[in-house]
C-alpha positions in Angstrom: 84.4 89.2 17.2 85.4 89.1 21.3 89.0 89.2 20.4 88.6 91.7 18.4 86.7 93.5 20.3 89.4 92.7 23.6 92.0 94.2 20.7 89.6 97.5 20.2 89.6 97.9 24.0 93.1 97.3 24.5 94.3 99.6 21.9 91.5 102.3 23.4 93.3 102.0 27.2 96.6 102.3 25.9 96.0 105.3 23.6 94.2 106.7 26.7 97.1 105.7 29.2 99.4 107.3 27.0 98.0 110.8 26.6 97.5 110.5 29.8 100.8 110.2 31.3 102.3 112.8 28.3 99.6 114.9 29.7 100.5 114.5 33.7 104.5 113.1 33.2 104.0 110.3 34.4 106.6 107.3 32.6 105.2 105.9 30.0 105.6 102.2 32.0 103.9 103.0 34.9 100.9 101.9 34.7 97.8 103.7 36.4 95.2 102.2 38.6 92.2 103.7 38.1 89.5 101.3 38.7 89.1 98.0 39.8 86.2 94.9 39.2 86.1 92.3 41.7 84.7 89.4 40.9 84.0 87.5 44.3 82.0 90.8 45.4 80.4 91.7 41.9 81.6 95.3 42.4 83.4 98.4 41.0 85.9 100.6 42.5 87.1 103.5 41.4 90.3 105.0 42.7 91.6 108.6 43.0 93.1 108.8 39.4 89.5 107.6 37.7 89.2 109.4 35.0 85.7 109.2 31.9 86.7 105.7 30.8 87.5 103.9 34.0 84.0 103.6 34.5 82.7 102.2 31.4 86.1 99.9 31.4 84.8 98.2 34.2 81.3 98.0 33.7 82.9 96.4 30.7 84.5 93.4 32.9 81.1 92.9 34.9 79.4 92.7 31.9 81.7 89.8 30.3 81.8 88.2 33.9 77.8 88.3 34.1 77.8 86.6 30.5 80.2 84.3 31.6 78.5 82.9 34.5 75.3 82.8 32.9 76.7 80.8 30.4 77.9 78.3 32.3 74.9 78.1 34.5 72.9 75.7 32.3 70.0 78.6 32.2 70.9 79.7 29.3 69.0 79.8 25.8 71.0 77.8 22.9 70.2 81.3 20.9 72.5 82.8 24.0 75.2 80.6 23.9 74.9 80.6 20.3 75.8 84.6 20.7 77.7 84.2 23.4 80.0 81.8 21.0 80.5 84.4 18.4 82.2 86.8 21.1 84.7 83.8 21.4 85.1 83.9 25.3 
C-alpha cells in the first residue's frame, strides 16, 4: 500500500505541476519549489510559489519521517510495526 500510495502522490504533484505551469507558462521541465521538509530541523518551509497542496505535501514527508524514526526506535508496538510494514517503507 506505501508504494502505492508514493504512486498516488506522485501522479497528484505532477498533474498539479502541470496545470500549473500551462496556467503561469512556465516549461513543462522546470520544476517549481514550493516547499521544503528538513529533516535534521523537523521543519517546513514554504516558499513564495506555495500554492494549497505544498502544505499538505509536506506535512506528508514529516509524517513518513516521524513513522520512520519511531520505528526504528525500539518503542514501538509489534501492532505498529506490523502497520508500519504494510505501507512498505
Amino acid at each position: 500500500m506505501g508504494a502505492e500510495l508514493n504512486n498516488i502522490i506522485t501522479d497528484l504533484d505532477q498533474n498539479i505541476n502541470s496545470t500549473l505551469n500551462q496556467l503561469t507558462g512556465m516549461p513543462k521541465n522546470q520544476p517549481i519549489r514550493r516547499g521544503a521538509y528538513n529533516v535534521s530541523e523537523k521543519a517546513i518551509e514554504l516558499f513564495k510559489d506555495a500554492n494549497y497542496s505544498t502544505l499538505p505535501h509536506e506535512m506528508a514527508h514529516f509524517l513518513l519521517d516521524n513513522i520512520w524514526t519511531y520505528a526504528k526506535s525500539g518503542k514501538a508496538s509489534e501492532t505498529f510495526l506490523r502497520k508500519k510494514k504494510k505501507l512498505s517503507f
